[in-house]
C-alpha positions as CSV (number, residue, x, y, z in Angstrom):
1,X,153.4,50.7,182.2
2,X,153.7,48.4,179.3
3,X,153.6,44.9,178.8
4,X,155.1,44.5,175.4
5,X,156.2,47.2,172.6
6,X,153.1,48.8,171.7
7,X,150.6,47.2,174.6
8,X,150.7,50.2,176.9
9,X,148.9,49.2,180.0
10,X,145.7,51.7,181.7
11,X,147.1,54.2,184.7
12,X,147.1,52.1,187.6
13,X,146.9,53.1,191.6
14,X,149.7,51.7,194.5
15,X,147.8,49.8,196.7
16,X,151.1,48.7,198.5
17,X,154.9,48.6,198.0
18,X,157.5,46.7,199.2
19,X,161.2,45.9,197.9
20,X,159.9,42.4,196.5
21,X,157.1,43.9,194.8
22,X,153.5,45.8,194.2
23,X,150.1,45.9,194.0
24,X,148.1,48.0,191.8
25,X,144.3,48.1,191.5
26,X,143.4,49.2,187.6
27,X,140.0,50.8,186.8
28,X,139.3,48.8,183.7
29,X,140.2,44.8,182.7
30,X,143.8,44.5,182.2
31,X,145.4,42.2,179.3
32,X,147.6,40.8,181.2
33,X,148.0,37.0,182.5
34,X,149.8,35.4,185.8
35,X,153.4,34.8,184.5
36,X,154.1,37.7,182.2
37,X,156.7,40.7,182.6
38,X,156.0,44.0,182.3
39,X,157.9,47.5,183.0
40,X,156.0,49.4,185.4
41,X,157.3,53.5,186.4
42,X,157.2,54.5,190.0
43,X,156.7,57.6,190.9
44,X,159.7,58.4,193.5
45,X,160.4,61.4,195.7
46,X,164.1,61.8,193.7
47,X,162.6,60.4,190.1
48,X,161.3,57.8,188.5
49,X,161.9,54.3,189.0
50,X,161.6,51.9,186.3
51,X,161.4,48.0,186.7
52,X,160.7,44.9,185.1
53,X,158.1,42.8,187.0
54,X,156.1,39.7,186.5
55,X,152.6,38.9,187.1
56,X,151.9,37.1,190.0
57,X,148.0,37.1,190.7
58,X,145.1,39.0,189.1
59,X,141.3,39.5,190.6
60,X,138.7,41.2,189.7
61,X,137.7,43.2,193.5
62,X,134.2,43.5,194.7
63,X,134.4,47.2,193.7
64,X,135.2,46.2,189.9
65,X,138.8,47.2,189.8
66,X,141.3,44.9,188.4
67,X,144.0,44.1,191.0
68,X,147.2,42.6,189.7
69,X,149.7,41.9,192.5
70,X,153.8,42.3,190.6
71,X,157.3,40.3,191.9
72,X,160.3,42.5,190.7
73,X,162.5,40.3,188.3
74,X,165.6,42.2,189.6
75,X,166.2,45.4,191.2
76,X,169.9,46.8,190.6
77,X,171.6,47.9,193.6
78,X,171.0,51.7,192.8
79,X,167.4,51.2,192.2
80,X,167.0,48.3,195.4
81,X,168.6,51.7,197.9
82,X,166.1,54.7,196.3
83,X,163.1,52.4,196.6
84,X,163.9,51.9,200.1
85,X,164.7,55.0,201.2
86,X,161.2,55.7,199.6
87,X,159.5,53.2,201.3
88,X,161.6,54.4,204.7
89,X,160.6,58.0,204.0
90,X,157.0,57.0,203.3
């Protein structure tokens, strides 16, 4: 995932998934703020998916991950139907 050219982001875990958006728990602080894009990659049974996103809340957990919770900005059809057959599959 990156944020901006050349601002790669940590690896990050799924927490949850859902065709409006994701959240991911990060081991480390992320530089990242409530209101800015990013592409993130998901890992998909046929491929990768890749998609812009937007910041919508960060915490820090009780466990000391960093957990940002992402809106997609705008899914194409063809990436909207292999994310839900994912998520149908899953």
């Amino acid at each position: 995932m990156t944020i901006a050219p050349e601002r790669p982001m940590p690896a990050a875990t799924t927490i949850d998934l859902s065709l409006s958006g994701m959240l991911l728990a990060f081991h480390e602080p992320v530089a990242l703020h409530p209101g800015e894009s990013a592409i993130v990659t998901v890992a998909l049974d046929d491929g990768r998916l890749h998609a812009r996103v937007t910041a919508s809340r960060i915490e820090r957990g009780d466990d000391f991950r960093t957990y940002v919770a992402f809106t997609f900005d705008a899914l194409g059809d063809e990436e909207r139907v292999r994310l839900e057959h994912f998520l149908t599959d899953a």
